[in-house]
C-alpha positions as CSV (number, residue, x, y, z in Angstrom):
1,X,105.9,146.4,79.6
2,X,103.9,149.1,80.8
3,X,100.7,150.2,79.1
4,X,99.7,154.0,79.1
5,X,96.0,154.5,76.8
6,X,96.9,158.3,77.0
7,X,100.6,158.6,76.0
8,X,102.5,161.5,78.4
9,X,105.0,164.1,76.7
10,X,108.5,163.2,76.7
11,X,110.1,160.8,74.8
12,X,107.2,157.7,73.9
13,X,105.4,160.2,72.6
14,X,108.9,161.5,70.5
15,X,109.1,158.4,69.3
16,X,105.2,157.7,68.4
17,X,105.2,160.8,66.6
18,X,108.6,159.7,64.6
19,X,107.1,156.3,64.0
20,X,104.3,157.6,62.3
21,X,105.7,160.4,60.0
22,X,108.5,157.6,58.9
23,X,105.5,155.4,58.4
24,X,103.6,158.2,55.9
25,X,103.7,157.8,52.3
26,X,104.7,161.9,51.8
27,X,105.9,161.2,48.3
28,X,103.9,164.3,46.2
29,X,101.0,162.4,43.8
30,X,101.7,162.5,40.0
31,X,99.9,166.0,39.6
32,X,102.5,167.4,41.4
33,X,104.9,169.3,39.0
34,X,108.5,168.5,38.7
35,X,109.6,172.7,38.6
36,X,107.1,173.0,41.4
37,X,108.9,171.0,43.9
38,X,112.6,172.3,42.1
39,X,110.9,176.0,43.2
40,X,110.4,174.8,47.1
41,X,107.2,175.5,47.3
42,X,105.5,175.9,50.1
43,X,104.7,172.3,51.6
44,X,101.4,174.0,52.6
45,X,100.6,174.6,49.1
46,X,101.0,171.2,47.8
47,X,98.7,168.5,48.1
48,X,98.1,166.6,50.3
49,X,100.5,163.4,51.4
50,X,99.5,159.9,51.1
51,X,99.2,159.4,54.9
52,X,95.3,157.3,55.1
53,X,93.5,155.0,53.2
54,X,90.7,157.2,51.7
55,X,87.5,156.5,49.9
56,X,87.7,156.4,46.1
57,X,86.6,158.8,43.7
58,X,84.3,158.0,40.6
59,X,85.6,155.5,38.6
60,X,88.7,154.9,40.8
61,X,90.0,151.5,42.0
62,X,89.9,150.8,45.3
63,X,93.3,150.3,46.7
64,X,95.0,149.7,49.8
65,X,98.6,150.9,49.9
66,X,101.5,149.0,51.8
67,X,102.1,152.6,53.7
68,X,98.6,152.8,54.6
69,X,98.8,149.6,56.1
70,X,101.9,150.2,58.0
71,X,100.8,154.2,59.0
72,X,97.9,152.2,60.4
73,X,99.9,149.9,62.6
74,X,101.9,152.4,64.1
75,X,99.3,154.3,64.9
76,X,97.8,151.8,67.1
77,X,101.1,150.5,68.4
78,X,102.0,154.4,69.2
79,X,98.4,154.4,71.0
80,X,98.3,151.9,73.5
81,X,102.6,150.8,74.0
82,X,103.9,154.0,75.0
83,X,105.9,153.5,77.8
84,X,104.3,155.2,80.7
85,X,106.6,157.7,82.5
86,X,109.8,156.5,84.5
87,X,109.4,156.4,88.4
88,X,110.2,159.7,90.1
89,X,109.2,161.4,87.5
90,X,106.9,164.2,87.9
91,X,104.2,166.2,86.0
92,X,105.0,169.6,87.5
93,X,108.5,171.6,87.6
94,X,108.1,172.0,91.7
95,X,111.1,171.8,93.3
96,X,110.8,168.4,95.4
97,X,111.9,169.2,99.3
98,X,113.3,166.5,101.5
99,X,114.0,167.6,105.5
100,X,116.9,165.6,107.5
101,X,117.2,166.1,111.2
102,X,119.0,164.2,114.0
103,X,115.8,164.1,116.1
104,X,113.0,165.8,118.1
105,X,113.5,168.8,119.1
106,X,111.4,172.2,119.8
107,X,113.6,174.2,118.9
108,X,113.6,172.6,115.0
109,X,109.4,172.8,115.1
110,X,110.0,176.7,115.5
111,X,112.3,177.3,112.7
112,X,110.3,174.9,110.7
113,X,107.3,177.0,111.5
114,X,109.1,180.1,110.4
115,X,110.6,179.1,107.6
116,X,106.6,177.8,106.5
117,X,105.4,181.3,107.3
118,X,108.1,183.2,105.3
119,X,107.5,180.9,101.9
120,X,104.2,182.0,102.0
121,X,104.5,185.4,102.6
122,X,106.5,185.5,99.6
123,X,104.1,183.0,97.9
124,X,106.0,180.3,97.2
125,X,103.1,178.1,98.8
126,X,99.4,178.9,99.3
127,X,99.6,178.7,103.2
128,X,102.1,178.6,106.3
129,X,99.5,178.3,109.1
130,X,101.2,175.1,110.2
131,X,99.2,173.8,113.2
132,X,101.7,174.5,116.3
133,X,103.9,172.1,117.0
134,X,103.6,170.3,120.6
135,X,106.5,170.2,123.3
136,X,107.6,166.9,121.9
137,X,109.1,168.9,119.2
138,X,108.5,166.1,116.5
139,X,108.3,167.5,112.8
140,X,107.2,164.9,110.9
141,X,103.5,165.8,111.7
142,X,104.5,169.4,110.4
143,X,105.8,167.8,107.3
144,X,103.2,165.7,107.1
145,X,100.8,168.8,107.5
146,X,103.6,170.8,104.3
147,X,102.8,167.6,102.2
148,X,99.1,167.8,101.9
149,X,98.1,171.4,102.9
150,X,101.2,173.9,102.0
151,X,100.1,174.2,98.4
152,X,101.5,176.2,95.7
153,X,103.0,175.4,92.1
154,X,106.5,176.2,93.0
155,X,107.6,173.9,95.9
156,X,106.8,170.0,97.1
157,X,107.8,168.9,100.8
158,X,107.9,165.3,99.3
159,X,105.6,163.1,102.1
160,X,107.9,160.3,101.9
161,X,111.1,162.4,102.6
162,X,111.3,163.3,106.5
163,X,114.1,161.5,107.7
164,X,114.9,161.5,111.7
165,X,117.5,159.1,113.1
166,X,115.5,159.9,116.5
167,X,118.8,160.6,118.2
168,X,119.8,157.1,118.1
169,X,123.3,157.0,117.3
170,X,123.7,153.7,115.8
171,X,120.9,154.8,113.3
172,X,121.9,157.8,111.9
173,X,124.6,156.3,109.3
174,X,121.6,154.0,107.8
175,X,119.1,157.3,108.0
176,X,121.2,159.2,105.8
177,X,122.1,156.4,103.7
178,X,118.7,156.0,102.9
179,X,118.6,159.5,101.5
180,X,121.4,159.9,99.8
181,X,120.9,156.5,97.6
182,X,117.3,158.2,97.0
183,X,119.1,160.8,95.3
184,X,121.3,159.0,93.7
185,X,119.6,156.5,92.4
186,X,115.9,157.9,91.7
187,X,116.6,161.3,91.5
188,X,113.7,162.7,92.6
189,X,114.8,165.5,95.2
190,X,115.8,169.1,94.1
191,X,116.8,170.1,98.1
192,X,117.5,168.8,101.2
193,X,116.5,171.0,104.5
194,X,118.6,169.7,107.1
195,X,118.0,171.2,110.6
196,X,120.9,170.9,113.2
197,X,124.4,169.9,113.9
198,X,123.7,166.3,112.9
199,X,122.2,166.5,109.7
200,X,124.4,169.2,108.9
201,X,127.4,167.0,109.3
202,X,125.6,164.3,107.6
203,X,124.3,166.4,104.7
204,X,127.2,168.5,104.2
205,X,130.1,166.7,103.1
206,X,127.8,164.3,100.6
207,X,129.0,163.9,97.2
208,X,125.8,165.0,96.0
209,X,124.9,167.7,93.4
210,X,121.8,169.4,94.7
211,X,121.2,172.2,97.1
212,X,121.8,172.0,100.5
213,X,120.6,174.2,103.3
214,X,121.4,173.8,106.7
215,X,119.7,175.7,109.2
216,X,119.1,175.5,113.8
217,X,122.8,175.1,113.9
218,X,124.7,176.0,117.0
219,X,127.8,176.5,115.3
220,X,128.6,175.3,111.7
221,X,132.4,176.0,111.2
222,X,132.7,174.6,114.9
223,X,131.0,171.5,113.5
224,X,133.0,171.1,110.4
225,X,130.4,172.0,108.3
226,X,131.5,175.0,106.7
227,X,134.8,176.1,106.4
228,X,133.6,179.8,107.4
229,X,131.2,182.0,107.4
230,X,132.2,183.8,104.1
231,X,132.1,180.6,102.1
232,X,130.8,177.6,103.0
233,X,132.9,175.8,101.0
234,X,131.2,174.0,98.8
235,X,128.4,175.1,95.9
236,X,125.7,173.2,96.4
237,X,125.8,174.2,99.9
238,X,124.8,176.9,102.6
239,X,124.8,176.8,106.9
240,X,123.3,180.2,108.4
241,X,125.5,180.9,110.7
242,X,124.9,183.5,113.8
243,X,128.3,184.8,115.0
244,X,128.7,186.0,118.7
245,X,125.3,184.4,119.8
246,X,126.5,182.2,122.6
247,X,129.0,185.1,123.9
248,X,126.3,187.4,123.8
249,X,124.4,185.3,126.4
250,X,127.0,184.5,128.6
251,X,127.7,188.3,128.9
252,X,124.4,189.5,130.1
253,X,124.5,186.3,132.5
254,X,127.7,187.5,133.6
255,X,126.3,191.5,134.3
256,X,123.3,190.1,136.3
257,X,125.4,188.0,138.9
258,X,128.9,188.9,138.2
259,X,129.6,184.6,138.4
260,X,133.3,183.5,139.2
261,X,132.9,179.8,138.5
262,X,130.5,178.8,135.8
263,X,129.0,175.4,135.6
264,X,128.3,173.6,132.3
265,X,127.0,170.1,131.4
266,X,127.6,168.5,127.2
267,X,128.6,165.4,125.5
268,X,132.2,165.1,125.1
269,X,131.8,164.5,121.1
270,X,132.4,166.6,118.2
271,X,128.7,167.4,117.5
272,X,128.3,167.3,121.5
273,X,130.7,170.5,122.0
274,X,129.7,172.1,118.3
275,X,126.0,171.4,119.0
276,X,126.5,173.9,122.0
277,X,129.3,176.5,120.6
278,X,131.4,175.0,123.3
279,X,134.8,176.9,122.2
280,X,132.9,180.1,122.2
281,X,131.1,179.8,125.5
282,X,134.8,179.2,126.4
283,X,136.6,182.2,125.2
284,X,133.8,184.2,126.6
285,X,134.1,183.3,130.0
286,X,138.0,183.4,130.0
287,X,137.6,187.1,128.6
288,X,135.1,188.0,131.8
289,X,137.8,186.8,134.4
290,X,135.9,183.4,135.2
291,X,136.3,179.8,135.1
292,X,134.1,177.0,133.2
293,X,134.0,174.0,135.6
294,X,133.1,171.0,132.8
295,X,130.7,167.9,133.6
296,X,130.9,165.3,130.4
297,X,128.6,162.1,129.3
298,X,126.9,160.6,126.6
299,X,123.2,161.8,126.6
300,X,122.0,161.4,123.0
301,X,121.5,157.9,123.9
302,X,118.0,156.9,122.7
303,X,117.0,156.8,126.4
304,X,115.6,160.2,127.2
305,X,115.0,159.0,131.3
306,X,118.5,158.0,131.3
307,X,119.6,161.2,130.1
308,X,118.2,162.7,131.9
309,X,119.8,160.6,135.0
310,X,122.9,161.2,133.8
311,X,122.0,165.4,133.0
312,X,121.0,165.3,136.7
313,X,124.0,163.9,137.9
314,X,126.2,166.3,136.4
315,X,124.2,169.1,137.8
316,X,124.8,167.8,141.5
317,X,128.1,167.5,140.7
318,X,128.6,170.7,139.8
319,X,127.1,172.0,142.8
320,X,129.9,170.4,144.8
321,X,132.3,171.7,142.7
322,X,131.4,175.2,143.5
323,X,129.7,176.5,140.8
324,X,128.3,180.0,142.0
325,X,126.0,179.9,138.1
326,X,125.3,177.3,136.1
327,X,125.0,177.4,131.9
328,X,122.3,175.3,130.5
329,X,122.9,173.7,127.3
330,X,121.4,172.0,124.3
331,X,120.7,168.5,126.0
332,X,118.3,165.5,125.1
333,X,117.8,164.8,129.1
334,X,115.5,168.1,129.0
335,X,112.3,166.8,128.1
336,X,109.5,168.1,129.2
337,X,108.6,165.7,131.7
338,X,112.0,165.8,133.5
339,X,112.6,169.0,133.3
340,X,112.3,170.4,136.8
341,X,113.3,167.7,137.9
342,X,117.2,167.7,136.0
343,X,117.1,171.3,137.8
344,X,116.5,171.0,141.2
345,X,119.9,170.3,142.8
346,X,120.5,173.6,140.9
347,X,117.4,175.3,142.5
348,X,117.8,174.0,145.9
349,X,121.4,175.1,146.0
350,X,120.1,178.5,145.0
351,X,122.2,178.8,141.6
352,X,121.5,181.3,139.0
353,X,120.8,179.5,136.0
354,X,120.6,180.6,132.0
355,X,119.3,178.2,128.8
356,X,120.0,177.8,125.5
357,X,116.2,177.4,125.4
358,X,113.4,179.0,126.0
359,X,111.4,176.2,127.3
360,X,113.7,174.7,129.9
361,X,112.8,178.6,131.5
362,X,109.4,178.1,131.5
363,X,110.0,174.4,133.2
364,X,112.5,176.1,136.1
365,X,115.9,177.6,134.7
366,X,115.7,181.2,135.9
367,X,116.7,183.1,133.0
368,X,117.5,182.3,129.1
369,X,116.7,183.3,125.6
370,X,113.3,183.7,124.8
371,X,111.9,181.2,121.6
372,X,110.6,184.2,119.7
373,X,113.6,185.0,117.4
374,X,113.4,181.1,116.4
375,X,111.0,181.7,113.5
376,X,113.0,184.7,112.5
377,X,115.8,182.0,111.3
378,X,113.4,179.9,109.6
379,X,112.3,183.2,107.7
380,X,115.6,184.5,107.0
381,X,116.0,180.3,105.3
382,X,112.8,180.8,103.2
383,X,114.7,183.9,101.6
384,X,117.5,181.9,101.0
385,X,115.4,179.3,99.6
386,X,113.8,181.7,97.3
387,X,117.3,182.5,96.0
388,X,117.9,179.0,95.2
389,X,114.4,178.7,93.6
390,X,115.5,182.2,91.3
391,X,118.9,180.2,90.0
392,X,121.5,181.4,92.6
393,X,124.0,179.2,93.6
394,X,124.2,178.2,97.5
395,X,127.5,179.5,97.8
396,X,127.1,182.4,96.2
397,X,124.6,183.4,99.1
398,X,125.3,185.3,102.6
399,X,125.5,182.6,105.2
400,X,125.5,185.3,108.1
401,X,122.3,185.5,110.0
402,X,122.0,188.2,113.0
403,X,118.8,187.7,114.7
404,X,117.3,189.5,118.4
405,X,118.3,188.4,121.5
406,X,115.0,187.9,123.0
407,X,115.0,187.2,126.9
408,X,112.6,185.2,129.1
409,X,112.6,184.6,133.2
410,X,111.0,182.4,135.5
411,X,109.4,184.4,138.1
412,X,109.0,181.6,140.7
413,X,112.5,180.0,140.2
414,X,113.7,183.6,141.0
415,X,111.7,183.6,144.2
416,X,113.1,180.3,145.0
417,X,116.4,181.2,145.1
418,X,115.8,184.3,146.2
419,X,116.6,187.2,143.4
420,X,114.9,190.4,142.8
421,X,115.3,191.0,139.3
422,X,116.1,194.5,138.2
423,X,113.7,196.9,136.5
424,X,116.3,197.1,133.3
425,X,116.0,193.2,132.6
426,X,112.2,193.0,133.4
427,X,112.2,196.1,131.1
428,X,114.2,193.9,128.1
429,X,112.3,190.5,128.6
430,X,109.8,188.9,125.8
431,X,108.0,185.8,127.9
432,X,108.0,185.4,131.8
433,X,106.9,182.4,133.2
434,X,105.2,182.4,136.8
């Protein structure tokens, strides 16, 4: 048995205090009339009960009652055997934040920082200056950082609750496991953050009771996580969703170099062509005239240097294909120390090349979308969290999320290959890159 000195609220102390007012002797003393307690009067005005041994009067026996004896007992077993509070429990009424994601990635540490930023801007915590994330894109140093140093009395990022499967396939079933018998069986998380197409797919379908918000995900019906964007389909869940972004991009590509065979590199896997918006880019280019010459393999393989490989590979193969532009995609054989390398049979074929992200531009694709609308989404999240926090149910809430398109170029990669880039798209870019 556990010992608490202090007993907590809740129910030792329910049942301390019921012990000792079944232990008091409240029957009224003899001076107590009989038409008095027939009237109901006031138990305030009586006298009062027999609860303590008390010193006697002049000329008055000393006695000590059985009820005094027992009150006295339960007192002291009420003191120091109240059951000290349950595990998991909690002294606050915070709403206890765990965060799922499939792995590393930069693109996660800027919505992350965003969504920071907008929950204290609406004061949900005390602070959002997250210390910047590094290009390994890790978050669990940013939750580590939301733990101690968020603040606040209305939200907990739980320190023991970051789960990453660290793109290892053959680990991501145990990962989420792992948190969903937490919730299950301890009960001590109000909301799950998950942050791309993995943990949405892993989070989603859960038969699980508390909110879920999904958020950095290419394409969330595409991945079988929602069944649209007007209802996600479930109520304890919500997946922002950002219709047309993909086709967007692919049309300006398309107006700056007019491409008849476009190149693109995924993982031939459900949450390899979702993770991307694969069936969008696809419709998109049909719709401009062009074709989409396809490179597959398995890259979210543990093994960033042989993704990388095996990202490079592709790329040279699309170059003897006859790609005239190539698409960069989501893909774990970007990282940043193989980065320019993955490109160069790109570059030194002089293809035109557009990312998904922002920072394979600044490591040698020519053109892409810039990483400043990123904490926009993780804004746009901390709203929806607020809802949640206010009593609204997840599926009651507006999944659609239309943020900027943001461009940024890489000035040397377009001297490399040889393009002069015209005043209207210098005029719309947000980062360039020398």
């Amino acid at each position: 048995m556990r010992i608490s000195l202090f007993p907590p609220h809740g129910r030792g102390a329910f049942f301390s205090l019921k012990c000792a007012v079944a232990c008091c002797d409240v029957t009224p003393p003899p001076s107590v009339r009989r038409e008095d307690r027939k009237a109901g009067k006031a138990l305030s005005a009586l006298p009062a009960p027999h609860c303590a041994a008390r010193r006697p009067s002049a000329g008055e026996s000393c006695r000590l009652t059985r009820h005094s004896v027992v009150l006295s007992l339960c007192l002291v077993f009420a003191l120091f055997f109240t059951p000290a509070p349950a595990q998991g429990a909690r002294p606050d009424n915070r709403m206890r934040l765990a965060l799922m994601v499939g792995g590393p990635f930069e693109t996660y540490a800027a919505v992350f920082q965003g969504l920071l930023e907008g929950l204290a801007e609406r004061g949900l915590i005390a602070s959002g200056d997250v210390p910047a994330p590094d290009r390994s894109g890790d978050l669990a140093p940013m939750w580590a950082w939301a733990h101690a140093d968020a603040g606040g009395d209305r939200l907990e990022f739980a320190g023991d609750a970051f789960y990453s499967a660290g793109w290892e396939q053959e680990k991501r079933a145990a990962v989420r496991q792992r948190l969903l018998d937490r919730i299950r069986e301890r009960g001590d998380i109000d909301c799950i953050l998950a942050f791309g197409t993995w943990a949405g797919q892993d989070t989603a379908t859960a038969d699980i009771d508390v909110p879920v918000l999904i958020l950095s995900v290419s394409n969330a019906v595409e991945a079988g996580i929602i069944l649209s964007p007007e209802d996600s389909g479930r109520d304890n869940l919500l997946a922002l969703i950002e219709e047309e972004r993909y086709a967007r991009q692919i049309r300006i590509f398309h107006d700056s170099f007019a491409f008849r065979k476009l190149g693109i590199v995924y993982e031939e896997t459900l949450s390899g062509r979702s993770s991307i918006s694969l069936a969008e880019i696809e419709r998109e280019t049909l719709s401009l005239g062009a074709e989409l010459l396809h490179c597959s393999d398995f890259f979210d393989i543990g093994d960033t240097d042989a993704a990388a490989d095996r990202l490079k590979n592709c790329h040279e193969r699309l170059v003897r294909g006859g790609a005239d532009a190539v698409y960069i995609t989501h893909n774990a054989g970007l990282s940043p120390g193989r980065t320019a390398d993955v490109l160069a049979p790109l570059t030194e074929a002089f293809l035109p090349t557009f990312s998904q992200r922002a920072s394979a531009v600044m490591r040698g694709a020519l053109m892409g979308v810039s990483g400043t609308y990123l904490p926009d989404q993780g804004r746009y999240g901390a709203s929806i969290l607020a809802a949640i926090l206010s009593g609204s149910k997840p599926r009651d809430l507006s999944q659609r999320y239309e943020g900027t398109l943001g461009l940024a170029v890489n000035l040397e990669t377009a001297a490399r290959i040889g393009w002069n880039i015209p005043l209207e798209i210098l005029a719309a870019v947000d980062e360039i890159y020398q």
